[in-house]
Residue, then its C-alpha position, 0 to 999 in steps of 0.5 A: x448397881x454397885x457390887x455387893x460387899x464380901x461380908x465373912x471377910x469383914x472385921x468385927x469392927x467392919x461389919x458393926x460400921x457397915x450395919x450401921x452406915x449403910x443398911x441403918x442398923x443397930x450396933x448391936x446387928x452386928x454381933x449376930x450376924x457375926x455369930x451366925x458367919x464366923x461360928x455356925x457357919x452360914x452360907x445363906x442369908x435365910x439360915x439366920x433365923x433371929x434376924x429380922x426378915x428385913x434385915x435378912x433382905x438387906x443382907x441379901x441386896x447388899x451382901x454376899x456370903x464368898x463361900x466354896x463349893x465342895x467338889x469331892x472327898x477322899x478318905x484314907x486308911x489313916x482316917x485322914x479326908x482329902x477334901x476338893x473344893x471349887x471356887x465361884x471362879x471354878x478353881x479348884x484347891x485342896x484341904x487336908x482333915x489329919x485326926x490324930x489322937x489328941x487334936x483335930x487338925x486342918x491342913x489350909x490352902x491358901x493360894x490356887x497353885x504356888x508361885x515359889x516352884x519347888x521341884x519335890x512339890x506337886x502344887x508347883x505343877x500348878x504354877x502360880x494362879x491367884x491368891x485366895x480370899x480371906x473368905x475362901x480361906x475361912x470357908x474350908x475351916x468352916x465347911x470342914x468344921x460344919x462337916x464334922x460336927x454334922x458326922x461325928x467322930x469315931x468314938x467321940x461324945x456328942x461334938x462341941x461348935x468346934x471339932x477342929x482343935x488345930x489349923x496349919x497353914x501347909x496346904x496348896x500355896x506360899x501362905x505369907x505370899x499371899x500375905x493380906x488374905x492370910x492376915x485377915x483370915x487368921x484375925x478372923x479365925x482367933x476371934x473370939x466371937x467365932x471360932x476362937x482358935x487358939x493362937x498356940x493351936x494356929x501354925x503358918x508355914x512359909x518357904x522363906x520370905x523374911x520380910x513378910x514373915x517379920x511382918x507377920x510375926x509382929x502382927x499376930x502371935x501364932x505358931x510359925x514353921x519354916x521349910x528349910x530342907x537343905x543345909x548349903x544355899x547351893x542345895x536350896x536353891x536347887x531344891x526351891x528356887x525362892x532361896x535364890x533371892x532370900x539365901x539361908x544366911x538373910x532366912x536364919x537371921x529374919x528367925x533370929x529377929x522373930x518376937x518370941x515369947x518365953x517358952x516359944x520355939x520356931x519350928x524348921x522343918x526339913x524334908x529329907x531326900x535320898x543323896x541329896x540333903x541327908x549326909x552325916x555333913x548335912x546333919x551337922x550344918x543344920x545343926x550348926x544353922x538352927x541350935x542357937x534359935x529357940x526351935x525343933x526340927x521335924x524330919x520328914x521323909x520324902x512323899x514319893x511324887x510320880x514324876x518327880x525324880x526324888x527318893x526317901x532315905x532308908x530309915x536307917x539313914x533317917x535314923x542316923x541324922x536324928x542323932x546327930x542332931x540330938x548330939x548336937x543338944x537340937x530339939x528333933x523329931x521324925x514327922x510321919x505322914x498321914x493320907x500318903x494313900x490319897x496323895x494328901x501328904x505333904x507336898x502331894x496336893x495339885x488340882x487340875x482345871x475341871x476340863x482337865x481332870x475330865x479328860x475334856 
C-alpha cells in the first residue's frame, strides 16, 4: 500500500492536479478542499461538510492531514501564550502568541531544535533534531489562529477568520536552515485562497546564512531581520558559531545585494550583553556596518537563561548605545520582551524529549 500523500503541504496548483489525476475529481474539488485546510483549518476529513461523502472517502484513503498535537499552554502576566506541541513522531516545539495593542503576532518554529549553537540560546541546548514540515509549520499558525477565534480576545468585537495580523519566523530553529519547508509554508500562508497574510506583516529571522537568505529574498517578498548581536567577527563567532563560516564582511555584503522595494528596510537585530558587545566602540562599529543599508536596529537585552553565563546591561548603558546610534543618523529602537515569566522571550524556547520533562 503506498503511502498517503501529505495534502496541507501541497500547492494550490498541486492539490487541483492530484484531484484530478489520482482521485478522478473535478478541478474545481480543489479550490474546497483548499478552503477548508488553509482557511477553516481542518484536521479530519469528516469536518468537510460540502463535500461529498465519496470524495470525503477518498481523501481519507488517500490523504493525510500532517497536523500537531497540542501538549500544553502557558500564559504570561503580559498576556503573552507559550504554546507546546508535540509532532506524530513525538517531538516537541514551542510557539509564541505576543498581542500587543495594534497586531496579533506569532512567534513560529520552525526546526525541532537548532543546529547553529548560539551560546545565549536555550533552543541550541537542544542540539539540532530535524527540520519541520511545511505542514507542521502551518499547523501552529493554524491551530493557534483556530484557538482564538474559538476564545476571543479581550476586549475585541466578534473576531474575523483571521485574528493572528503577524507572523515572525523567530522561534525554535534557523528558519533559512531549513530552507525548502520554509519556502513552501510562507507560499501557503500568503495565498490568498488561505490565510492571506500580508507580506508586509510575514518576518523571517536568519542567523546569517547569505546564500540561502539571497535566495529566499528573490523568491518571496517578505520582511527579513538578521540577528547580528557583535560588532567584530571575533565577538560573533564567540557568540554564534555559524559566523565562523559566513564572517560579518561576507553577511553585510549578501544584505546589500538584497532586492528591496522602496521604502523597504532590512531589520538587524542585536541583542545586548553585559561586558561583552555593548561598549561605546561597540555602538560605533554597528553603526559604521549597518548606516549604509536601508535598515532599523532592535536592541534587545539580554533574557536571562539559567545556566547560561550572560548578563543584561544596565538601562542606562542600553540607553547610551541607543544614542550613539541615533548619532550616528541609524534607525533604532529598543525592543522589550513579552512572556519573560514563561521562558517565551527570545532565546528562552527548549523542550525536553517527554521522558525527559517526566522525569522518566
Amino acid at each position: 500500500m503506498s503511502e498517503k500523500v501529505d495534502i496541507l503541504a501541497m500547492q494550490p496548483s498541486e492539490l487541483a492536479h492530484w484531484l484530478v489525476s489520482e482521485l478522478g475529481q473535478k478541478p474545481f474539488r480543489a479550490r474546497q478542499v483548499f478552503a477548508w485546510l488553509h482557511q477553516r483549518g481542518a484536521t479530519q476529513f469528516s469536518q468537510m461538510t460540502d463535500l461529498s461523502k465519496g470524495l470525503r472517502e477518498q481523501l481519507e484513503a488517500k490523504a493525510h492531514i500532517v497536523g500537531l498535537r497540542l501538549d500544553r499552554t502557558e500564559r504570561s502576566m503580559d498576556g503573552t501564550i507559550k504554546y507546546r506541541f508535540v509532532t506524530e513522531d513525538g517531538r516537541g516545539i514551542e510557539s509564541v502568541y505576543m498581542p500587543f495593542e495594534k497586531r496579533k503576532t506569532l512567534c513560529v518554529s520552525s526546526q525541532v531544535g537548532c543546529a547553529m549553537g548560539c551560546k545565549f540560546c536555550l533552543t541550541a541546548q537542544m542540539g539540532f533534531v530535524r527540520h519541520l514540515k511545511p505542514s507542521e509549520i502551518l499547523s501552529q499558525v493554524y491551530t493557534v489562529n483556530g484557538l482564538l477565534k474559538s476564545e476571543g480576545l479581550p476586549g475585541e468585537r466578534p473576531l474575523s477568520n483571521r485574528p493572528l495580523s503577524n507572523l515572525v519566523f523567530m522561534g525554535m530553529g534557523e528558519p533559512l536552515h531549513n530552507l525548502l519547508g520554509l519556502s513552501k509554508a510562507l507560499r501557503l500562508l500568503l495565498c490568498e485562497d488561505g490565510l492571506h497574510f500580508s507580506m508586509r506583516h510575514v518576518t523571517v529571522s536568519t542567523s546569517g546564512l547569505p546564500e540561502a537568505l539571497l535566495r529566499l529574498a528573490q523568491a518571496i517578498n517578505i520582511k527579513l531581520a538578521i540577528s547580528l548581536n557583535a560588532s567584530t567577527d571575533e565577538q560573533r563567532s564567540q557568540l554564534m558559531p555559524v559566523n565562523r563560516k559566513w564572517g560579518l564582511k561576507k553577511l553585510m555584503e549578501a544584505c546589500q545585494q538584497l532586492p528591496l522595494k522602496p521604502g523597504q528596510r532590512l531589520t538587524f537585530s542585536y541583542v545586548l550583553f553585559k561586558g561583552i558587545n555593548d561598549s561605546d566602540e561597540d555602538a560605533l562599529r554597528l553603526a559604521a556596518w549597518v548606516r549604509k543599508i536601508p535598515s532599523k536596529v532592535n536592541l534587545i537585552a539580554y533574557n536571562a537563561n539559567e545556566g547560561l553565563p550572560f548578563e543584561s546591561p544596565s538601562p542606562e548603558r542600553i540607553e547610551r548605545f541607543r544614542t550613539l546610534l541615533e548619532e550616528r543618523h541609524c534607525s533604532v529602537f529598543v525592543r522589550g520582551s513579552k512572556g519573560a515569566d514563561i521562558s517565551a522571550a527570545c532565546g528562552q524556547l527548549a523542550v525536553l524529549p517527554p521522558k525527559e520533562r517526566e522525569g522518566g
